[in-house]
N, C-alpha and C positions, 0 to 999 in steps of 0.2 A: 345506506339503504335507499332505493330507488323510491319506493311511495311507503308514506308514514299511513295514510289511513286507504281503509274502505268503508265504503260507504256502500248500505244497501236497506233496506227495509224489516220491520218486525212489527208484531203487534203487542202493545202493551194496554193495561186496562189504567179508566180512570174515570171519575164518574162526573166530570166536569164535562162530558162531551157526549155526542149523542151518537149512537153507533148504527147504520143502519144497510139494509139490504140494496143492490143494484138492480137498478130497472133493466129490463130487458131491451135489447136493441142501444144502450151505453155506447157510445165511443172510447176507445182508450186515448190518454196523452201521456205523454211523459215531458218534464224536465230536467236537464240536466248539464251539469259546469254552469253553474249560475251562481254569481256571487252576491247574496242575499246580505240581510244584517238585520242580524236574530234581535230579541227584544230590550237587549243590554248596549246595542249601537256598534255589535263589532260584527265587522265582516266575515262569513264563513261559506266553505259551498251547498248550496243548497239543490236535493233532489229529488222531487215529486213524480209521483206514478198513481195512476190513477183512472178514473171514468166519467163521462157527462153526458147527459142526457142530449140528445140531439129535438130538442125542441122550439120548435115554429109559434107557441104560442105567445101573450101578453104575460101567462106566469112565470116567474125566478126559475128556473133550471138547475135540478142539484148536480153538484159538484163529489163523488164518491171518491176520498182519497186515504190511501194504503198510507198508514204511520211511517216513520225513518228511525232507523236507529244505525249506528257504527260500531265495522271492529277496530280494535286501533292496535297496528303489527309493531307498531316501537314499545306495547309493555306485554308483549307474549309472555310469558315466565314458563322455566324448564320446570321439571322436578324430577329427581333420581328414583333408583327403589323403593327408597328409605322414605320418600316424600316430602328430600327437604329439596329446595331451590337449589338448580345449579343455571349452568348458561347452554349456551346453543351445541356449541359442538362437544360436547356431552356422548360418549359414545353408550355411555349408559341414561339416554332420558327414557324416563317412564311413562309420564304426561304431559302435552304440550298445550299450554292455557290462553286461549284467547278474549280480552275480554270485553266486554260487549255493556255498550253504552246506549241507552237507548232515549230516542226523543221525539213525545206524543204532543202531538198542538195540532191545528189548524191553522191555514197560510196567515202571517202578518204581509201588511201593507207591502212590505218590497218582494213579498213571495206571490204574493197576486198578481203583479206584474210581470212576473216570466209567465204563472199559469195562463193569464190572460192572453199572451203572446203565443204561446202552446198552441192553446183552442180554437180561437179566432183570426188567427195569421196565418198558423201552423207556421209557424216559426219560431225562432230563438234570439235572447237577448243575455248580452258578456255581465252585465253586474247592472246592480242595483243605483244609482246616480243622487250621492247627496243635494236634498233642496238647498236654498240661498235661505241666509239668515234675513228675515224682512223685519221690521218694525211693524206699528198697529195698524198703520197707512197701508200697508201692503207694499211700500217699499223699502231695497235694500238697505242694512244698516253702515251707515258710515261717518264723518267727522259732520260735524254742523259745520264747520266753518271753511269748509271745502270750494273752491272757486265754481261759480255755475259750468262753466265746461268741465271740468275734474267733473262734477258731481252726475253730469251728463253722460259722460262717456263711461261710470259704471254706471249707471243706468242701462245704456245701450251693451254692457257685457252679460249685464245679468238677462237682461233679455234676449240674446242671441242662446245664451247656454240652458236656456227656460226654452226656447224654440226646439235646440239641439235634440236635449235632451229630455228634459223636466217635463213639457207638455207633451210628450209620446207614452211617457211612461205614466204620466198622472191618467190620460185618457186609459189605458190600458185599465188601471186599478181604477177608476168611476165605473169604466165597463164592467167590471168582476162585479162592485156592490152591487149595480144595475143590474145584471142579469143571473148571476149566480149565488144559491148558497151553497156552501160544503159542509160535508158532511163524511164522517170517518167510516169505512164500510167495515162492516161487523163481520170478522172471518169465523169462520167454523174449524177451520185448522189451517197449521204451517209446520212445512216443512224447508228445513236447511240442507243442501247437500254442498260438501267442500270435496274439487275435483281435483289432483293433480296426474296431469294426463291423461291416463285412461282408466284410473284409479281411482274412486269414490274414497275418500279417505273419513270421512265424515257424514254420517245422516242422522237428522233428528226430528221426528214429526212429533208435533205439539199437538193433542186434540182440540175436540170444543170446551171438554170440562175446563183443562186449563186455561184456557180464554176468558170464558163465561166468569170463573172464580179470582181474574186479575192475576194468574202468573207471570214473571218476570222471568227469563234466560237472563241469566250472570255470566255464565261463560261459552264457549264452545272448550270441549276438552277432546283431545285428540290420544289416542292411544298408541304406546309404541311407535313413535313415528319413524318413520329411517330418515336417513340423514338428506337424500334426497327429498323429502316431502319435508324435514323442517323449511331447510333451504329454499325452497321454491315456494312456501306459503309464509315465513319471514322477509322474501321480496317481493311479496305481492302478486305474483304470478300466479297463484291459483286458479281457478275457476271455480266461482262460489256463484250457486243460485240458491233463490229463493223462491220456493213455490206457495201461492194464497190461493187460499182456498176456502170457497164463500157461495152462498147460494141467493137466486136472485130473488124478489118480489114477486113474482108467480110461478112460474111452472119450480115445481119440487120434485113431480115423480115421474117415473115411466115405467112404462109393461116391457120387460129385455125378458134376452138369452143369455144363459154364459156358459159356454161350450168349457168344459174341465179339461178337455183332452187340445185343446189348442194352447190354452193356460200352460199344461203340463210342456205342451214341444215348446213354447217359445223359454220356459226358463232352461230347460233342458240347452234348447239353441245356445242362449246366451251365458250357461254356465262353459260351454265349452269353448265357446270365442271368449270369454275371460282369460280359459285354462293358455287358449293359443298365447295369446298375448301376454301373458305371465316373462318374466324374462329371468328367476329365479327361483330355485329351490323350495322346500316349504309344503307347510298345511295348506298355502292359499292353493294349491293346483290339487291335489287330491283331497279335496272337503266342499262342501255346496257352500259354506258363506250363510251369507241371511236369502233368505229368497223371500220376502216380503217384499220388496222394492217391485222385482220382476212380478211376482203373483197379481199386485196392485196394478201395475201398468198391464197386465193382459186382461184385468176386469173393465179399467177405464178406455182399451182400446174397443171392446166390445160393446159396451154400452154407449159410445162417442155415435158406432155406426149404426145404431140403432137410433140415434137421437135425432129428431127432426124439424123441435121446436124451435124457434125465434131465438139466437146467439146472442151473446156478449161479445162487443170486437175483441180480436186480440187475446180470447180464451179458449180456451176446449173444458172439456165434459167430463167428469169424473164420478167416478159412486160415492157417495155420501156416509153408503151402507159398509163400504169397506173399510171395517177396521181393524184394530189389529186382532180382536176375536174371529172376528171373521176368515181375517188369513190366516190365524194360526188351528182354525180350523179345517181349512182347505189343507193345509199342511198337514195334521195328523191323519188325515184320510187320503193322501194320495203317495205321503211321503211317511210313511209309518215308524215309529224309535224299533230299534233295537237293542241290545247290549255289546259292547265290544264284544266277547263272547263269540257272539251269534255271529257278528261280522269278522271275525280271525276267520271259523269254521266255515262262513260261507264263501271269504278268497281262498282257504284251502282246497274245497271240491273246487272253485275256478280253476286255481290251479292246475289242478290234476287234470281237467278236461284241456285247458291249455294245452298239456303235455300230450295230452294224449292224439289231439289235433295237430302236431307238430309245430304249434304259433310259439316258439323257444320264446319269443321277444315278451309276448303277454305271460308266458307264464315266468320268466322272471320280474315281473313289477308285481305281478301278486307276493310273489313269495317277499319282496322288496317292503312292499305292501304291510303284509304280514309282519314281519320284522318290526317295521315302525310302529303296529298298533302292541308287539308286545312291549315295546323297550320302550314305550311313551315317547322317546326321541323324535321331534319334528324335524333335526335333521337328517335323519337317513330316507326320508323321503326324498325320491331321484329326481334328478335333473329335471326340468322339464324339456327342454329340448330331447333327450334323450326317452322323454316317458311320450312323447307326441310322436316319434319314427314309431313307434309302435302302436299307437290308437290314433285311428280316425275318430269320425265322431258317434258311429254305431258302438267302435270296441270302447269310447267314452262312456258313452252310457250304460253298455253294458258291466262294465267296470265297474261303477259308481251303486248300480243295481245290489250290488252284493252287501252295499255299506261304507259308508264313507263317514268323517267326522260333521258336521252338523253345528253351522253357528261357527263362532271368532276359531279361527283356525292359528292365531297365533300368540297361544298359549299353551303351555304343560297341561293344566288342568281342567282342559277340555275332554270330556270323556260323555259327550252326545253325541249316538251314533243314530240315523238314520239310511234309507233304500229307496230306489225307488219302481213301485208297482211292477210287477208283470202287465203284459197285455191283457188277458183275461182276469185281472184284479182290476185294472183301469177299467175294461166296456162294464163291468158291475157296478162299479162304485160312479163311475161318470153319469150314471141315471140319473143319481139324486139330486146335480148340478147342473145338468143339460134339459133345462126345463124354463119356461115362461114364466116371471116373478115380478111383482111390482118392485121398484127400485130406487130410490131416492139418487136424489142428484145434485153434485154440487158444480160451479165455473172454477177452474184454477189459471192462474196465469202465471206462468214464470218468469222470473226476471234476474238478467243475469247483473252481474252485481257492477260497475264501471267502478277502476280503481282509478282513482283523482291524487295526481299530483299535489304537492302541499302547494297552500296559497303562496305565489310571491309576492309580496307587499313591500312598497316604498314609502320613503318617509313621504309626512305630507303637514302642510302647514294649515291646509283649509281655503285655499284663496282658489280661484279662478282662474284670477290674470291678474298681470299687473300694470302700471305703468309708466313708463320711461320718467327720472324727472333729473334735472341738470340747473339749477338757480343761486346766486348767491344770496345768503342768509345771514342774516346777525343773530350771534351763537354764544350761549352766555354757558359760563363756568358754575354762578354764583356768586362770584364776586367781581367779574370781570368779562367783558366781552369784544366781538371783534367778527368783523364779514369773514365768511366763508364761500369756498365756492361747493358747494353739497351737489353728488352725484346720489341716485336710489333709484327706488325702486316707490312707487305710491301703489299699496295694496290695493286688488281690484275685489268684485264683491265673495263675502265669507258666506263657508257653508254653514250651516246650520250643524252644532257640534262636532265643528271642525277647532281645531288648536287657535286660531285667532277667536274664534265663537265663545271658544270656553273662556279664557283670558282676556274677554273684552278690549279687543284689540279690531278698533273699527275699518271698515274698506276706506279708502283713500289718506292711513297711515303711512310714512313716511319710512320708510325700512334702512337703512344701509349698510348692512352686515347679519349674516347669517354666519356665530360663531366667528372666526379672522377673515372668511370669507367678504370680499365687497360684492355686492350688488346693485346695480344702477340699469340693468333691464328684465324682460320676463325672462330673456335667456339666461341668464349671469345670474337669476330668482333661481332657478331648475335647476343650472349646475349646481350652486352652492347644496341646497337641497340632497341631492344626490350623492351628495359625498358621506352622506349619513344613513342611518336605519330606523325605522321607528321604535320607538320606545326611547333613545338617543336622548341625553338632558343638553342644552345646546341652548346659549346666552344669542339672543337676538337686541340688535343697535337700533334705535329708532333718531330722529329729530323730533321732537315732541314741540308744539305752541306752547308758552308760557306764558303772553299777555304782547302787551304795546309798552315801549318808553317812548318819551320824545327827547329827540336827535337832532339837534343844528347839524345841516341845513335841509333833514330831510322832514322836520316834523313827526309824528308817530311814525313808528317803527316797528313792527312784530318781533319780537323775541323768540327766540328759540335753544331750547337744551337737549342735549343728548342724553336720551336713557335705556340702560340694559335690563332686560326682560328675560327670566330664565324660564325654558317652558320644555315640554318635554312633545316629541316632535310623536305627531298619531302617524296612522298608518292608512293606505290606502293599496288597492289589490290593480297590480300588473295587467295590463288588458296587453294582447298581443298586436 
């Protein structure tokens, strides 16, 4: 599988944080492939989206930032009809479960330092950079008994990789304290749509109630998927947005229009460039689907251009007021139920006028038509190519006029039939619509979801550098010793909860084997290293000081033993 997760955003409730509205005139930022290290020390990618006040003054600057959470495509789970688990290629799945992991906080220390980088640079930084392990001094920690040059030259390493790196990112995160607080921004609703092609395969909008009251999403569940849409959304390929939806710290309302009858052609339009693009059989080409989605975007297009208040970057305008009572009252008035019934009898008379018009082509998809709604069969409903040579998009809608199925078209027991309007039903009914109304308003901003490759990580010991050493040494057993000539590697400075950090294993230790590997420089430190994977349990050789004897003709003499150290090697993230 090409990418194991995605990553995108959700809001969850929690009453440790403080939720609040977006000031007007906000800038947007985003980060993103940033490898963070969440509050347990291990690296992960981190990705923030969000808003800041673009402020000149001596006061802290909030920080408005959208929650994270993940789906994760390596534990999809099938399920048959029956509702028990099967696997993917499953010609019979039912429901395809995706589950959804969610994670509510405010930036730590190493996520402040991409935002800060974000806002202020406008720019981007690859990962998070472990500190050097210091003692109380404020310097490096390593052997007491280290030669002044040895103890010198990590000195000067730690301070070049503090240069490097340490001091750019430290100033980054003073900046954030200094200038910024954050703060979670309180949505009103969300919606999820999951795209495959040109296929909404997925939509779920969450109100304010369920916000307000601490809801939680567990899963996304997909219904009847074809095997086409498992495949492309178990590798990632989807197109998954999420839309937030939040309103700001002042303006709330506005005096609009909403014309019904432009509402009315634009779903109309766009139920028919569906039907075009259909490339098989089925309820989905002769039935309207949900038309919620379209109703809602021809409300928030109109009210967008009536709006003329101070913006959020990087948002547009939305009704606050449109919910789903709303639309599904717009719906029973323009788009009125019928009974099957009523719609056989009303393609029958189509029918006959067909016939009687000579359009052979139209009046066989009624009768076609017909057929299907008595036999419940969704598949005798015809071709679409073949039902498209015969309807443009007038004989579309007028077709559809007589009654069509209404809602999930791909099911048996669907039996909502809905029409829609005559012209002289619509100019009556449109009166009641087509009028001047105060209107609430919310910002939504969409964000399309970036799918991340899984972290590469190599093993990693916690060192910096290291440094060359080549001397001979008097090398005791325990009972017996004798000069050596000792090639290694002398540990340059550890990081801070790094594998030598942890195992108290100081910078200017004495290395000489990594596992049967030798080591006697940084390079021959890194190969060894790399012949491994983190988590890996792997004996590391040291020369270890054990005291002075004294030795005709040399007088004291430092001793030294060899000792093996079992440690299990951490992990650190691939920079390209």
């Amino acid at each position: 599988m090409k990418n194991n997760l995605i990553i995108f955003l959700l809001f969850a409730f929690s009453t440790n944080f403080v939720f609040t509205q977006v000031t007007p005139n906000s800038i947007r930022f985003d980060v993103e492939n940033y490898i963070a290290i969440d509050n347990s020390g291990r690296y992960y990618p981190y990705t923030s989206h969000g808003f800041y006040e673009n402020s000149t003054g001596t006061a802290k600057s909030r920080i408005f930032i959208l929650p994270n959470f993940k789906l994760e495509l390596n534990k999809i789970k099938y399920l048959d009809n029956q509702g028990r688990e099967t696997y993917q290629d499953n010609d019979n799945v039912r429901s395809m479960i995706i589950p959804v992991t969610q994670d509510l906080s405010l930036p730590n220390e190493s996520q402040k330092a991409a935002i800060t980088a974000a806002i202020s640079k406008n720019t981007t930084i690859q990962a998070f950079f472990p500190p050097i392990a210091k003692n109380n001094m404020g310097f490096p920690l390593m052997n007491a008994n280290l030669l002044p040059i040895i103890s010198s030259q990590i000195i000067t390493m730690a301070n070049q990789y503090e240069s490097n790196y340490i001091n750019v990112q430290q100033q980054l995160i003073n900046e954030y304290n200094a200038r910024y607080n954050a703060e979670l921004i309180s949505l009103t609703e969300l919606e999820i749509i999951l795209e495959v092609g040109n296929e909404m395969v997925y939509s779920k909008r969450i109100p304010n109630t369920w916000v307000a009251t601490g809801g939680t999403l567990k899963n996304i569940v997909i219904e009847n998927p074809s095997e086409y849409v498992k495949n492309v959304i178990a590798g990632g390929n989807g197109q998954i947005i999420v839309s937030y939806k939040f309103r700001d710290s002042k303006k709330s309302t506005i005096s609009a229009n909403i014309n019904a009858t432009a509402t009315i052609d634009q779903f109309l339009s766009e139920m028919y460039q569906s039907s075009v693009s259909q490339k098989s059989s089925g309820w989905s080409f002769l039935g309207f689907g949900s038309s919620s989605r379209s109703i809602k975007s021809s409300f928030d297009q109109q009210v967008r251009q009536q709006y003329t208040s101070n913006s959020i970057a990087n948002t547009t305008i939305e009704m606050y007021d449109a919910d789903d009572q709303m639309i599904k009252q717009f719906e029973n008035a323009f788009f009125p139920s019928l009974s099957k019934q009523e719609a056989i009898q009303n393609h029958i008379n189509a029918a006959e006028k067909a016939k009687a018009e000579g359009n052979q082509a139209l009046y066989d998809l009624h009768l076609k038509y017909i057929e299907e709604l008595k036999s419940n069969n969704p598949n005798l409903t015809p071709n679409i190519d073949a039902a498209l040579a015969a309807l443009g998009k007038n004989d579309y809608i007028g077709f559809i006029a007589h009654g069509v199925r209404w809602g999930s078209n791909s099911t048996t027991g669907n039996n909502s039939f809905r029409r829609v309007l005559s012209s002289s039903e619509m100019a009556s009914m449109s009166q009641n619509w087509n009028q001047s109304k105060v209107i609430s308003i919310q910002h939504t901003v969409n964000q399309p979801v970036p799918v991340f490759e899984e972290i590469k990580f190599r093993a990693s010991l916690g060192a910096i550098d290291g440094i060359p050493f080549q001397n001979n040494l008097y090398i005791t057993n325990g009972f017996s010793g004798n000069w050596q000539n000792i090639n290694g590697v002398l540990i340059g400075p550890i990081t801070a909860g790094g594998v030598f950090n942890q195992n108290n294993i100081l910078a200017g230790s004495l290395l000489t084997k990594i596992g049967s590997y030798n080591v006697y420089s940084p390079q021959t430190l890194n190969d060894a290293i790399s012949t491994y994977s983190s988590g890996d349990r792997v004996y590391l050789t040291f020369i270890v000081y054990i005291g002075n004897t004294n030795m005709y003709p040399y007088g004291m003499v430092p001793v030294y033993q060899e000792q093996k150290i079992q440690v299990t090697l951490g992990a650190y993230p691939k920079r390209n």
